[in-house]
BALOBA-1460 file (C-alpha; in Angstrom, 3 decimals):
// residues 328
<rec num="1" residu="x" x="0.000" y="0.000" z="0.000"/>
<rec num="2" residu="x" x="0.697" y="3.739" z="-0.302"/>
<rec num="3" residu="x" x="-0.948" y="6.756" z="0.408"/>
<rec num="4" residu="x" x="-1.456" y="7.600" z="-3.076"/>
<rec num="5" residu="x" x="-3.653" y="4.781" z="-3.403"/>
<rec num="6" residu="x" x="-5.517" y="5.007" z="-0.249"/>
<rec num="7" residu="x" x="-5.984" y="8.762" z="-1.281"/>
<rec num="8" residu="x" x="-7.113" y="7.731" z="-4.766"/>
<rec num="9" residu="x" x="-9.720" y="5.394" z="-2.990"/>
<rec num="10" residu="x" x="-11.093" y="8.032" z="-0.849"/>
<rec num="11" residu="x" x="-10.582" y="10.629" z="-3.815"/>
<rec num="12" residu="x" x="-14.338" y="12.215" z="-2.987"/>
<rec num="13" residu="x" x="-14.153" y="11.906" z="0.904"/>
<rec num="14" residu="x" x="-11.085" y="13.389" z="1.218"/>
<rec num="15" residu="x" x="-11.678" y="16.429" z="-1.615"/>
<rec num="16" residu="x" x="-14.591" y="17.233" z="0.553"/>
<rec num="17" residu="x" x="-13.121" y="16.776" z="4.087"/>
<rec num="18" residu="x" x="-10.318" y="19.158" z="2.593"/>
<rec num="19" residu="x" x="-12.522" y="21.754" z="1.650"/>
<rec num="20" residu="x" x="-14.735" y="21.650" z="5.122"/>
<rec num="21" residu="x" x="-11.240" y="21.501" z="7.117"/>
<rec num="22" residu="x" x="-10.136" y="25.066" z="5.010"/>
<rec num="23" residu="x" x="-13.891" y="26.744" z="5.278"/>
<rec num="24" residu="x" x="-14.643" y="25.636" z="8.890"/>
<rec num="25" residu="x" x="-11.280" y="27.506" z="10.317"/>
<rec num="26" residu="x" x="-11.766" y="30.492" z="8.712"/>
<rec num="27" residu="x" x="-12.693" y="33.447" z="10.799"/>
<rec num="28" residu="x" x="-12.726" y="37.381" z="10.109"/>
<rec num="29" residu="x" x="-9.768" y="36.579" z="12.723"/>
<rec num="30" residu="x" x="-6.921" y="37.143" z="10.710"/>
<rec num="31" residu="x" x="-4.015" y="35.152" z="13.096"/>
<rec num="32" residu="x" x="-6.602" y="32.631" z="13.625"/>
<rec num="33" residu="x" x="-6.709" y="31.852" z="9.861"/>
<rec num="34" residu="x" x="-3.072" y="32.154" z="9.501"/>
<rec num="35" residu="x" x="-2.479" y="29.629" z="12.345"/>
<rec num="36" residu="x" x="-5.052" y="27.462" z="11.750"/>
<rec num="37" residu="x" x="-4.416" y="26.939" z="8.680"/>
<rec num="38" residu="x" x="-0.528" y="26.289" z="9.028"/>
<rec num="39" residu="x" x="-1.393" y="23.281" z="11.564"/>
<rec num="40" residu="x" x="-3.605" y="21.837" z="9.062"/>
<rec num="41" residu="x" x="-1.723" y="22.120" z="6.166"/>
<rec num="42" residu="x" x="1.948" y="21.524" z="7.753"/>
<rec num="43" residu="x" x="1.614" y="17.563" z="6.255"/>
<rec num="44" residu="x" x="0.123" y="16.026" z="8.556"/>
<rec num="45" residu="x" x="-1.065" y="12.679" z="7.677"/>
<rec num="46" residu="x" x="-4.527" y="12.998" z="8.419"/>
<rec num="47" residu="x" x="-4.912" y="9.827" z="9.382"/>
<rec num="48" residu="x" x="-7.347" y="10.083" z="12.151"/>
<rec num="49" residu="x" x="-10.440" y="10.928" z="9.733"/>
<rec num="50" residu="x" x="-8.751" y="9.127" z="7.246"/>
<rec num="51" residu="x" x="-9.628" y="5.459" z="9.084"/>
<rec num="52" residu="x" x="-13.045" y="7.667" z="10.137"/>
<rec num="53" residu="x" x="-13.528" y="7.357" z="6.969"/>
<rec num="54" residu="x" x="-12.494" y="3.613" z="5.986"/>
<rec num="55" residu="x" x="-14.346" y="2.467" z="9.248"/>
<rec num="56" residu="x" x="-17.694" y="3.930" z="7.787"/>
<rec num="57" residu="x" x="-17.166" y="2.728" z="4.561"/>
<rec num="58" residu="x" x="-16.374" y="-0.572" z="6.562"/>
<rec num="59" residu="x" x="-20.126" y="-1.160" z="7.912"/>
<rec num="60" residu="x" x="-23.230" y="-1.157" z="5.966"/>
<rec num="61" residu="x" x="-21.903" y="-2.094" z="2.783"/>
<rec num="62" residu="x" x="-25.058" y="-3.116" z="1.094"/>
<rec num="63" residu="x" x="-26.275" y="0.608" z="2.112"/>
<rec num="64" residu="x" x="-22.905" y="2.007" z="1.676"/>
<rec num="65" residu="x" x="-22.488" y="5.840" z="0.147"/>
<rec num="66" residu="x" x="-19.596" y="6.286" z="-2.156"/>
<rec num="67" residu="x" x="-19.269" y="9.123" z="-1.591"/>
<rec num="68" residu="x" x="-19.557" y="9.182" z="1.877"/>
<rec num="69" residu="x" x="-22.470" y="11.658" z="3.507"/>
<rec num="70" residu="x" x="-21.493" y="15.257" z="4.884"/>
<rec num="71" residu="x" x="-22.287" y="14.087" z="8.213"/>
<rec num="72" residu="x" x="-19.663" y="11.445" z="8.172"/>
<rec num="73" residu="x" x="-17.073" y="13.938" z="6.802"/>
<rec num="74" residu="x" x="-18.450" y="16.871" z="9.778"/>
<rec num="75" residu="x" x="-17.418" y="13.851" z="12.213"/>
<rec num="76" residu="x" x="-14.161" y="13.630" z="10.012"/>
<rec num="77" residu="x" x="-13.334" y="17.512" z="10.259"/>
<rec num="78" residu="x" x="-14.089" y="17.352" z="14.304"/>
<rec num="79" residu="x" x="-11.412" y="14.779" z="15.219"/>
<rec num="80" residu="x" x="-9.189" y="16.615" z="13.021"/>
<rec num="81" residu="x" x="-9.485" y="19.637" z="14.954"/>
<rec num="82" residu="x" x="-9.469" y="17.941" z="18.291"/>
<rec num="83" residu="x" x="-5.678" y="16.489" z="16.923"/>
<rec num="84" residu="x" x="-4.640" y="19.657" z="15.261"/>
<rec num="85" residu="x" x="-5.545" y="21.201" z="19.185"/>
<rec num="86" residu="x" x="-3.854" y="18.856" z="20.929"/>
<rec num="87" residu="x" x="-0.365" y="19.697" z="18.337"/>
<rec num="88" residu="x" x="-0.562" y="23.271" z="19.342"/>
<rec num="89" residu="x" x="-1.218" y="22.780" z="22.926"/>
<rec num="90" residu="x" x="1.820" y="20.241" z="22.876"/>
<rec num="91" residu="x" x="4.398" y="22.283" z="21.091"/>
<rec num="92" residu="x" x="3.877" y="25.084" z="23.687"/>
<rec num="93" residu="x" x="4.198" y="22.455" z="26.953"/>
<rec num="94" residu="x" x="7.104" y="20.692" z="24.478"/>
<rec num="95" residu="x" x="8.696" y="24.075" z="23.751"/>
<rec num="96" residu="x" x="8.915" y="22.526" z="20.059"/>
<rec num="97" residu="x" x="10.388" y="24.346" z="17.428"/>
<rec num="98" residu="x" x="10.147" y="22.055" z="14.654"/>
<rec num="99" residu="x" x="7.241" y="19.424" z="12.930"/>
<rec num="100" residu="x" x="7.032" y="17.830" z="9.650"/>
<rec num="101" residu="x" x="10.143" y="19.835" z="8.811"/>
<rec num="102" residu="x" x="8.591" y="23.188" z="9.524"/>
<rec num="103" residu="x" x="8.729" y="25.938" z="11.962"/>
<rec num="104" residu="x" x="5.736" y="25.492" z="14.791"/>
<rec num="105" residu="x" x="3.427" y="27.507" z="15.105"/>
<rec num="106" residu="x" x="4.343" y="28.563" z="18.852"/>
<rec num="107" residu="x" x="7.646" y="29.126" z="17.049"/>
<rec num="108" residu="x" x="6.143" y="31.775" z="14.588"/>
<rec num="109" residu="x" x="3.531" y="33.541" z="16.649"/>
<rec num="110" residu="x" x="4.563" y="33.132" z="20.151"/>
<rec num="111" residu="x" x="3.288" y="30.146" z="22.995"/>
<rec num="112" residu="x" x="0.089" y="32.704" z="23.797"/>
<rec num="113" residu="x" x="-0.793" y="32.479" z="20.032"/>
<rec num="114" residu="x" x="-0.560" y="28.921" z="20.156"/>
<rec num="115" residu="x" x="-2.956" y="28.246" z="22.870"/>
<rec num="116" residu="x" x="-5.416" y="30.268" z="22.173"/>
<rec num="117" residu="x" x="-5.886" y="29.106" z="18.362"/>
<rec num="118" residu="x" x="-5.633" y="25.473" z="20.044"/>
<rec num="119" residu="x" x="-9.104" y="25.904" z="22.084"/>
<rec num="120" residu="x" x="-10.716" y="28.257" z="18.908"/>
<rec num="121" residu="x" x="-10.030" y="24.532" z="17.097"/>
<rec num="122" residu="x" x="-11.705" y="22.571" z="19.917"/>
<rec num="123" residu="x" x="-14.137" y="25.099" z="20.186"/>
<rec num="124" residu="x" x="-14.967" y="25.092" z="16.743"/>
<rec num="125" residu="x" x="-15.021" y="21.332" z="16.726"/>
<rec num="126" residu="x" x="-17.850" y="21.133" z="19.726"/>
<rec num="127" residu="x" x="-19.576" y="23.375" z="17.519"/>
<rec num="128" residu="x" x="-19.705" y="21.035" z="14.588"/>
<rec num="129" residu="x" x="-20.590" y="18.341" z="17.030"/>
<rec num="130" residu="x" x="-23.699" y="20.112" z="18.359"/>
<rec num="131" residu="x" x="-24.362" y="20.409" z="14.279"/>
<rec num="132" residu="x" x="-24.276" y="16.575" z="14.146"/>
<rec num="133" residu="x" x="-26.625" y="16.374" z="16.633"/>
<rec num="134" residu="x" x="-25.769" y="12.613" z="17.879"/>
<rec num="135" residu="x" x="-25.929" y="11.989" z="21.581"/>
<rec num="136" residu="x" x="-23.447" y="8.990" z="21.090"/>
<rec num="137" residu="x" x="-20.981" y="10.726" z="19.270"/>
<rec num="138" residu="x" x="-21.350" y="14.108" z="22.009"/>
<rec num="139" residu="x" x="-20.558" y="11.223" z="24.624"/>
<rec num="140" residu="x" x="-17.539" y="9.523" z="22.763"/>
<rec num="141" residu="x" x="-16.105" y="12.840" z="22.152"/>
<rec num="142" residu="x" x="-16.079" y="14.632" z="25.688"/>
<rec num="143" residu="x" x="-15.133" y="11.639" z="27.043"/>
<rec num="144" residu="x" x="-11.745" y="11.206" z="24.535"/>
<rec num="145" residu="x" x="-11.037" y="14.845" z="25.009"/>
<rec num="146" residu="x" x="-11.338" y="14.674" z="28.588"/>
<rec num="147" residu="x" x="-9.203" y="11.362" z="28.425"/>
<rec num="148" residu="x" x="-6.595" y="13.049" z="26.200"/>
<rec num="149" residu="x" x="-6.203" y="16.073" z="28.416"/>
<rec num="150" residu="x" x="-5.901" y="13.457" z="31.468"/>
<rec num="151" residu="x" x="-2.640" y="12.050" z="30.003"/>
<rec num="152" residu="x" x="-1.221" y="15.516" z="28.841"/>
<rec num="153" residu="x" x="-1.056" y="16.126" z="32.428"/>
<rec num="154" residu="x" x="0.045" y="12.597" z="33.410"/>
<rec num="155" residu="x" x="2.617" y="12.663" z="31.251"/>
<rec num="156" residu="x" x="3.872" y="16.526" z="32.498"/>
<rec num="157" residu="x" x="3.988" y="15.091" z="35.546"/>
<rec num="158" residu="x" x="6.589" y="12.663" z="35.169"/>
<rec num="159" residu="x" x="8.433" y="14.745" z="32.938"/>
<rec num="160" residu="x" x="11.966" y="14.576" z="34.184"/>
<rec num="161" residu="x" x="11.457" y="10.795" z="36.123"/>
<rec num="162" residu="x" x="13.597" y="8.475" z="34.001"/>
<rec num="163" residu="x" x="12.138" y="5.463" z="36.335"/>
<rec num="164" residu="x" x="8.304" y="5.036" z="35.028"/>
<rec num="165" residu="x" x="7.603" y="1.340" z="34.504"/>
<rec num="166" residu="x" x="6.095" y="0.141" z="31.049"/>
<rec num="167" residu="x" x="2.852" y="-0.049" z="32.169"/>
<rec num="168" residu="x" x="2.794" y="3.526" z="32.676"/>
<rec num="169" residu="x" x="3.955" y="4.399" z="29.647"/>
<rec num="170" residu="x" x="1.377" y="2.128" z="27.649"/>
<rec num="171" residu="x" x="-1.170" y="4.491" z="29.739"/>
<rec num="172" residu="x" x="0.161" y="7.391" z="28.700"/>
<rec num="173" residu="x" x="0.557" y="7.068" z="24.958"/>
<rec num="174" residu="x" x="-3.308" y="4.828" z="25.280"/>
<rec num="175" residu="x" x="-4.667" y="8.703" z="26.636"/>
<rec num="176" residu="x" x="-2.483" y="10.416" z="24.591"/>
<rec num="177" residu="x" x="-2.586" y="9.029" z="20.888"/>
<rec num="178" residu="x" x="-4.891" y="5.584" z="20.805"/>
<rec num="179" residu="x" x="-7.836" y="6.539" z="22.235"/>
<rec num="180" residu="x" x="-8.148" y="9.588" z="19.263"/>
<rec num="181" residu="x" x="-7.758" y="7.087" z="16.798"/>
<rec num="182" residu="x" x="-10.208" y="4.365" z="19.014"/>
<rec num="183" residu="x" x="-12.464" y="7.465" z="18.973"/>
<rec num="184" residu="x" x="-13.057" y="7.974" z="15.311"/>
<rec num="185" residu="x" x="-13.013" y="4.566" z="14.248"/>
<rec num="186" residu="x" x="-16.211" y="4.222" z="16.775"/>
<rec num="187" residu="x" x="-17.585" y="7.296" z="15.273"/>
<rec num="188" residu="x" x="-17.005" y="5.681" z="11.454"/>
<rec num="189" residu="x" x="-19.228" y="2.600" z="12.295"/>
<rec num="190" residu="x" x="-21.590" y="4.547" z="14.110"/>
<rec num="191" residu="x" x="-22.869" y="7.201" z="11.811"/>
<rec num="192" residu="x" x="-22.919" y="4.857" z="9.089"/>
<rec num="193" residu="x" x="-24.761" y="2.570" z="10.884"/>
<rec num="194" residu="x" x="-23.065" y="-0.686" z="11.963"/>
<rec num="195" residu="x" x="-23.993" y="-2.952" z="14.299"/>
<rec num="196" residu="x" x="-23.037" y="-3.113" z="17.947"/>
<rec num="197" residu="x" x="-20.169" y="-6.121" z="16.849"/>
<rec num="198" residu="x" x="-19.082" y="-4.324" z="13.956"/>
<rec num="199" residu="x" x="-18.233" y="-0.874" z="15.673"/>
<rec num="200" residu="x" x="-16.666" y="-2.971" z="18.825"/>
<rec num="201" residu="x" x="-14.266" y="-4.761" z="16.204"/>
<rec num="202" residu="x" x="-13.300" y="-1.328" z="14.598"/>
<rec num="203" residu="x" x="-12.567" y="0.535" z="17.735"/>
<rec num="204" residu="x" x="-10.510" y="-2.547" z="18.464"/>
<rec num="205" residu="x" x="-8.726" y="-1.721" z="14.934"/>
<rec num="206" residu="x" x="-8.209" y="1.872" z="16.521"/>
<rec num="207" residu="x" x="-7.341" y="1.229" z="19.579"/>
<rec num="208" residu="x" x="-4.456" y="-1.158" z="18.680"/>
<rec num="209" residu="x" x="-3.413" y="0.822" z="15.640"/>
<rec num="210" residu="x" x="-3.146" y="3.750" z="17.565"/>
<rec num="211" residu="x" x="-1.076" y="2.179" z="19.897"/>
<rec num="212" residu="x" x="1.580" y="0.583" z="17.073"/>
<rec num="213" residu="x" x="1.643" y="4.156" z="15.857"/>
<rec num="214" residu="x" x="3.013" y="5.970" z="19.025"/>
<rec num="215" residu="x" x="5.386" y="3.273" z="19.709"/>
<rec num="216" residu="x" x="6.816" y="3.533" z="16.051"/>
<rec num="217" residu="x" x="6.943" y="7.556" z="16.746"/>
<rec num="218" residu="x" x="8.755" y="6.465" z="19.916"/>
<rec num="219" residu="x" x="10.910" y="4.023" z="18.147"/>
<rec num="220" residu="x" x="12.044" y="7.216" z="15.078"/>
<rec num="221" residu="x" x="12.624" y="9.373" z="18.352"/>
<rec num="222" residu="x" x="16.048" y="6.634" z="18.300"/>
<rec num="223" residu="x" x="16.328" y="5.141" z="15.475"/>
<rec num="224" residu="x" x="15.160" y="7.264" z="12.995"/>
<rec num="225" residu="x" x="16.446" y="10.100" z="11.124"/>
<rec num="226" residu="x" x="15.681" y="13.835" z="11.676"/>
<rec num="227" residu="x" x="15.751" y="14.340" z="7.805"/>
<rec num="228" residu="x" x="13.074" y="11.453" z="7.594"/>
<rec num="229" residu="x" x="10.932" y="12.368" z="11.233"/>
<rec num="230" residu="x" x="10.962" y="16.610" z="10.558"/>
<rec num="231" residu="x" x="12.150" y="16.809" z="14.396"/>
<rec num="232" residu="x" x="15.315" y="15.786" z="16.032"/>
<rec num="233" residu="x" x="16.697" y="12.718" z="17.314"/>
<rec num="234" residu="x" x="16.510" y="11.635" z="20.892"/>
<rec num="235" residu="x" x="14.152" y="14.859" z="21.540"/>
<rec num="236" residu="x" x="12.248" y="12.822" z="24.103"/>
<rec num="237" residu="x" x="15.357" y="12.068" z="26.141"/>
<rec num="238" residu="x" x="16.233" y="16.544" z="25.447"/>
<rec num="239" residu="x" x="12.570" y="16.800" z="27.004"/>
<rec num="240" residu="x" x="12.613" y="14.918" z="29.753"/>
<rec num="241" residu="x" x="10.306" y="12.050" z="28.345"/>
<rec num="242" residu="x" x="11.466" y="8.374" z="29.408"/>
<rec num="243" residu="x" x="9.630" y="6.758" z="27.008"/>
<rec num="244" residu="x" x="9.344" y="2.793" z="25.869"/>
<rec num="245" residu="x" x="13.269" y="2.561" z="24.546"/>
<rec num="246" residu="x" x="14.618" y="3.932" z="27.038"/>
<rec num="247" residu="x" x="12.530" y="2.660" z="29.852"/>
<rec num="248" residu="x" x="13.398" y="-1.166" z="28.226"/>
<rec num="249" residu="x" x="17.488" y="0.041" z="28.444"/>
<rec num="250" residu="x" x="17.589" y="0.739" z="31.711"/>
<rec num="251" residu="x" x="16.114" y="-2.337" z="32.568"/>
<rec num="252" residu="x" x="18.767" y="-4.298" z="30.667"/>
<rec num="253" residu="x" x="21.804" y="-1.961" z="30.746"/>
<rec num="254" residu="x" x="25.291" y="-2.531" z="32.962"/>
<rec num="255" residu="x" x="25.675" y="-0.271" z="35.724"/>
<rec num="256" residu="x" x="27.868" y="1.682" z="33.804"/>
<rec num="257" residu="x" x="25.760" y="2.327" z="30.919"/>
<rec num="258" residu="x" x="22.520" y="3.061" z="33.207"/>
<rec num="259" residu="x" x="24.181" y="5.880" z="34.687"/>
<rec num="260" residu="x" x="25.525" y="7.529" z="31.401"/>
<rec num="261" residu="x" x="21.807" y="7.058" z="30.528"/>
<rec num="262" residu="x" x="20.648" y="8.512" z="33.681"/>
<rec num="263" residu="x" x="23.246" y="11.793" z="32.647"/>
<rec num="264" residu="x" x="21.780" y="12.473" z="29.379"/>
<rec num="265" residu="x" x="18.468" y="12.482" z="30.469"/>
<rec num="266" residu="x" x="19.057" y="14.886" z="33.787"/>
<rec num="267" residu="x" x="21.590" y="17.145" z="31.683"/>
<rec num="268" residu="x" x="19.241" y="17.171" z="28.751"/>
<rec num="269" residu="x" x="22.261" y="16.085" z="26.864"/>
<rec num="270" residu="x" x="21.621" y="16.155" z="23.093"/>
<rec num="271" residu="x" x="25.136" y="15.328" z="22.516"/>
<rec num="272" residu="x" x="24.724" y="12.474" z="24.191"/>
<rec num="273" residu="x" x="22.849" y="10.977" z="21.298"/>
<rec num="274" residu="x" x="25.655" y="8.948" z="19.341"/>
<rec num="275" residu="x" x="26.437" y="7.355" z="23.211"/>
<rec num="276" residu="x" x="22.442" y="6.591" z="23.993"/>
<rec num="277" residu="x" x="21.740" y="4.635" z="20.688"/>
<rec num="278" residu="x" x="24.617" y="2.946" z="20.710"/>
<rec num="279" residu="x" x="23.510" y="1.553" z="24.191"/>
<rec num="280" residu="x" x="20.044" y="0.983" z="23.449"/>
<rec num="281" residu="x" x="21.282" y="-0.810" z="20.708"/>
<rec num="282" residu="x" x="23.283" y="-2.539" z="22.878"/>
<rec num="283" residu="x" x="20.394" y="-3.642" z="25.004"/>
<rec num="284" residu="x" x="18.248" y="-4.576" z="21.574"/>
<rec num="285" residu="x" x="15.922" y="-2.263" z="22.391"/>
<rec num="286" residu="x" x="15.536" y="-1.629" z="19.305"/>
<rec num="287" residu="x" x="14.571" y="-4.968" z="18.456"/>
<rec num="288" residu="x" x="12.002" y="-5.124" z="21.726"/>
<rec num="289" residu="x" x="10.275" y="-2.008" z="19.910"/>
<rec num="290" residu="x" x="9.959" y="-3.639" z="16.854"/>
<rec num="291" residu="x" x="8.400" y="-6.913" z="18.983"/>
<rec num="292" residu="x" x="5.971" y="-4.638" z="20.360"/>
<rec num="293" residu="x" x="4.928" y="-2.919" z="17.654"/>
<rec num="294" residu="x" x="4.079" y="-5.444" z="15.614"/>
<rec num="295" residu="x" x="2.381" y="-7.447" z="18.454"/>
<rec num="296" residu="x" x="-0.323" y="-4.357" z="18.093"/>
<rec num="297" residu="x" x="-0.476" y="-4.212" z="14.417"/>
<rec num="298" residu="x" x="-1.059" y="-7.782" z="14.427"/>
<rec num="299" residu="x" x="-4.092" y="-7.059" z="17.087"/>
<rec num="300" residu="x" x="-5.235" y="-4.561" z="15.060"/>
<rec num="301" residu="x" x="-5.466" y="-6.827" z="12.029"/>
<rec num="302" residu="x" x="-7.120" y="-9.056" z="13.769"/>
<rec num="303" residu="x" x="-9.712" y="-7.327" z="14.839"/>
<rec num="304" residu="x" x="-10.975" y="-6.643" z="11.813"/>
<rec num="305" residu="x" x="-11.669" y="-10.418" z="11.272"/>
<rec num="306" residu="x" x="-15.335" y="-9.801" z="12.194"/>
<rec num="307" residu="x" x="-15.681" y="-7.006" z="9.237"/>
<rec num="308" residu="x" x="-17.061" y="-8.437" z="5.934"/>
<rec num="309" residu="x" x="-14.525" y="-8.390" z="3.129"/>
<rec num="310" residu="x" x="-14.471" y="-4.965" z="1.186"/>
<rec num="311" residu="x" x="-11.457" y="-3.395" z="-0.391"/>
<rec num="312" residu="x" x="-11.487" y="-0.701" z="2.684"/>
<rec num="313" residu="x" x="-11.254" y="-3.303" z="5.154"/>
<rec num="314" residu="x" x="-7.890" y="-4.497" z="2.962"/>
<rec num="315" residu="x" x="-7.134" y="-0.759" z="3.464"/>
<rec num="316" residu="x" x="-6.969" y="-0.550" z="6.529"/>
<rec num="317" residu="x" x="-4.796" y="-3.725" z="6.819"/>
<rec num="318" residu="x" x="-2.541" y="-2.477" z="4.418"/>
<rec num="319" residu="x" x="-2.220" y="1.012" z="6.560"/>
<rec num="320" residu="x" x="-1.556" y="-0.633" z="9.943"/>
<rec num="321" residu="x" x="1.208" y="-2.767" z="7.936"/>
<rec num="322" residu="x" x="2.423" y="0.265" z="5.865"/>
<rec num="323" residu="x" x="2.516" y="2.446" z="9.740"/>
<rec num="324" residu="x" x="4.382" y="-0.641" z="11.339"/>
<rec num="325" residu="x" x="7.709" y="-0.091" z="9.109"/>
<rec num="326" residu="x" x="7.499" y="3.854" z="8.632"/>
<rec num="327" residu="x" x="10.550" y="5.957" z="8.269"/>
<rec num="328" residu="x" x="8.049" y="9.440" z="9.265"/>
């Protein structure tokens, strides 16, 4: 699979959830315009209404709309918003400079810019909700906001403590990236009408996916390249982030190498980063990643083995396959 093929697929949906994402951020606001539109069109993936989108097309194939109705691509726009949010909000807590190869936004117009553009999006994304006018999609939606705002803060908390266990960590990036992606594969089967076992198997798909996905950002934080990623290398360890390679090393380091470990991350040592991949390499952490990481793409396959056949089902296999081995 590529994207130009799962873009050719969704040609219509994704012509249309373009031109609602450009017309629904538009304000007589000029620096909310200029914003907005930056984190929407820094290239992103869009791949949280992007499997919105496959999941509806999943369900109700005998009904199904090709293509889809505006509804279903309103739903689309919202979690797009809610993720474009949570990017602004981050890069201010992160102090980020760069994504997708790109100055931030924080960068360009300042941290108070930032945050205030970040709730106009959410704002303007309850407001589209409210437009949809479902009482299960309201619920799913507060609820996976409230959920993602939860971890934010969990994971501020510990920023700095090198010693979180793995289980932790599998909450953290669960609030933090799965649950979005749980969210709008829910809302797919949902408002295109799937049954109670089909939306169960697809927020499965989501949940799992979503998962896979932070732990390959994760793994790219190491063993990735900044030309490849748009953001430096071992930036999590620079921000005080002990995330899933790391938290395996020092488990299975020497002495020696735990405490040059334990340096980098107090110093915020970006020079460090030849010495720390060449120790988590050491400790095939590397390898435990990749384990793990395919462990949840192959759950997230699964899952789907309660969909009927379609060629957006194989989509969505060949995404979670095509996300497992990324290089961005």
């Amino acid at each position: 699979m590529t994207i130009l093929s799962l873009n050719k697929l969704l040609n219509h949906d994704l012509k249309s959830l373009d031109g609602k994402l450009k017309k629904r951020s538009q304000t007589e606001v000029e620096m909310i315009n200029l914003m907005s539109d930056h984190i929407i069109s820094s290239g992103g993936k869009r791949l949280r209404p992007t499997i919105l989108l496959l999941s509806a097309h999943c369900v109700n194939i005998e009904n199904n709309l090709d293509p889809l109705n505006s509804v279903i691509i309103d739903s689309a726009v919202v979690v797009e918003f809610i993720h474009a949010a949570t990017l602004l909000h981050d890069d201010v807590v992160d102090m980020s400079h760069i994504r997708h190869n790109i100055d931030t936004a924080n960068t360009i117009w300042g941290n108070k810019g930032a945050v205030l553009v970040g709730d106009f999006l959410y704002s303007r994304a309850f407001e589209i909700i409210v437009e949809i006018n479902s009482k299960l999609v309201y619920e799913i939606l507060a609820q996976t906001t409230n959920i993602i705002a939860q971890g934010e803060v969990i994971q501020l908390m510990n920023i700095g403590n090198i010693d979180i266990n793995e289980k932790l960590y599998e909450d953290i990036i669960y609030s933090k990236t799965a649950i979005l992606f749980e969210a709008s594969m829910k809302i797919g089967s949902i408002l295109n009408k799937g049954t109670d076992d089909e939306t169960d198997s697809l927020s499965l798909f989501g949940l799992n996916f979503g998962n896979a996905y932070q732990m390959r950002n994760d793994y790219l934080d190491y063993f990735g390249t900044s030309e490849s990623t748009g953001k430096n290398i071992i930036e999590d360890l620079v921000e005080g982030k002990a995330t899933l390679p790391i938290i395996h090393a020092m488990q299975n380091s020497s002495e020696v190498d735990e405490k040059i470990i334990r340096n980098a991350f107090k110093k915020s040592d970006q020079g460090a980063e030849e010495q720390i991949i060449k120790i988590l390499k050491k400790c095939k952490s590397h390898i435990y990643m990749d384990t793990m990481i395919e462990e949840q793409t192959e759950n997230a396959i699964n899952a789907l083995d309660r969909i009927e056949n379609s060629k957006y089902k194989d989509e969505l296999k060949e995404l979670a396959i095509y996300c497992m081995k990324r290089t961005s």
